[in-house]
N, C-alpha and C positions, 0 to 999 in steps of 0.2 A: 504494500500500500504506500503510496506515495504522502511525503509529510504535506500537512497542508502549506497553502502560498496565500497571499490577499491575490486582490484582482489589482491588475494593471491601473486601474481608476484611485485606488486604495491606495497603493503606490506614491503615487502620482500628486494628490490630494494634498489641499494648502495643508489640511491636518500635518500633514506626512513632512513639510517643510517645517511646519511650528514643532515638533518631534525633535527635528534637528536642532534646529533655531536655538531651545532653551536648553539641552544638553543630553536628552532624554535618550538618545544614540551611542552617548558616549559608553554607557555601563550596556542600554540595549541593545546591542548589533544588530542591523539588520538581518545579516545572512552568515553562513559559515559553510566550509566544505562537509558534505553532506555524506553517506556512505558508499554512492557514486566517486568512480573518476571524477567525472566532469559535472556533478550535481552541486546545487548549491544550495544550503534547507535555510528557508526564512523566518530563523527561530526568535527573532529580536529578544536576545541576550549575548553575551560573550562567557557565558557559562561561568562566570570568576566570583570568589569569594569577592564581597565588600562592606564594608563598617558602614552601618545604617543608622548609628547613631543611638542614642539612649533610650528613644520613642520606640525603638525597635527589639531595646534587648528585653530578651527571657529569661537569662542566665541559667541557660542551659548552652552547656560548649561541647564538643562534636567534635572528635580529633584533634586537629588544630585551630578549629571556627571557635570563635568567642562568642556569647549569647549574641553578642551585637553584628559578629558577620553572616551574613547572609548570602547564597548562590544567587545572582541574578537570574530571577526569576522571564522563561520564555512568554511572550506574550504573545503567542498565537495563540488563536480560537478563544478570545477574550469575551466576544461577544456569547459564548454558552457557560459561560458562570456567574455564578449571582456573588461571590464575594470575593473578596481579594487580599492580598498580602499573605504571607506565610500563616497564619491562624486565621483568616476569613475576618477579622476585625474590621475591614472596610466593607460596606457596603455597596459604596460606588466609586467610581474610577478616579473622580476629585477627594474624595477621602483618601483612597489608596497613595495617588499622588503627593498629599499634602502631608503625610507619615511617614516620607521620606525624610530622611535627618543625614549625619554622617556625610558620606560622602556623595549623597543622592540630594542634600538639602540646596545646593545651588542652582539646581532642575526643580526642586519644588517651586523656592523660592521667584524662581523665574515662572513658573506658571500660575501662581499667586497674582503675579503682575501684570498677568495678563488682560487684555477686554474681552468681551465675552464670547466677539466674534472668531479671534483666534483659540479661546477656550474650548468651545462648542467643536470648532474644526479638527483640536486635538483630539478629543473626547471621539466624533468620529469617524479619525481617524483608528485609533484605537478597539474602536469598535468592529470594524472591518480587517481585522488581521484575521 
């Protein structure tokens, strides 16, 4: 079975630029090499441990993870779950977003700041992976 892709429109989408824009790219990879040669899975993560900051920790540590780092989590097929962050504590995608601290708080931050027309664009864009 092939991993899922957004569409080409989804891609493409102011969302998809505001993603980039406020930093949300940097921890979320678009794509990676995939179990194909020449595949590419459009997992938007880079799969890596990262410090989420205080809002985040459980204090529970995991080999060498501290309560507070976290696997960047893949954000395909966002649109079929109802809650988000590693315990489902968010609700919706601006909750999820805004519980970002650590090293994810300068992407919150910047989405905070946003107007509502690039919020909404993120939101779905988001929703379309």
């Amino acid at each position: 079975m092939d991993p899922p892709a957004p569409a080409a429109s989804c891609s493409a989408s102011d969302g998809a630029a505001v993603f980039q824009k406020i930093g949300c790219a940097s921890c979320h990879t678009a794509s990676m090499p995939g179990p194909g040669a020449r595949q590419l899975v459009q997992v938007y993560s880079d799969l890596l441990l990262h410090d989420m900051g205080p809002g985040l920790d459980d204090g529970i540590s995991q080999g060498s993870a501290r309560g507070s780092e976290w696997r960047t989590a893949p954000l395909w097929m966002l649109s079929e779950r109802g809650k988000f962050l590693h315990d489902g504590r968010a609700l919706t995608l601006p909750a999820a977003i805004g519980a970002h601290g650590g090293q994810g708080h300068a992407a919150a931050d910047a989405f905070a700041g946003l107007d509502t027309v690039s919020k909404d664009a993120l939101i779905a864009f988001l929703t379309c992976l």
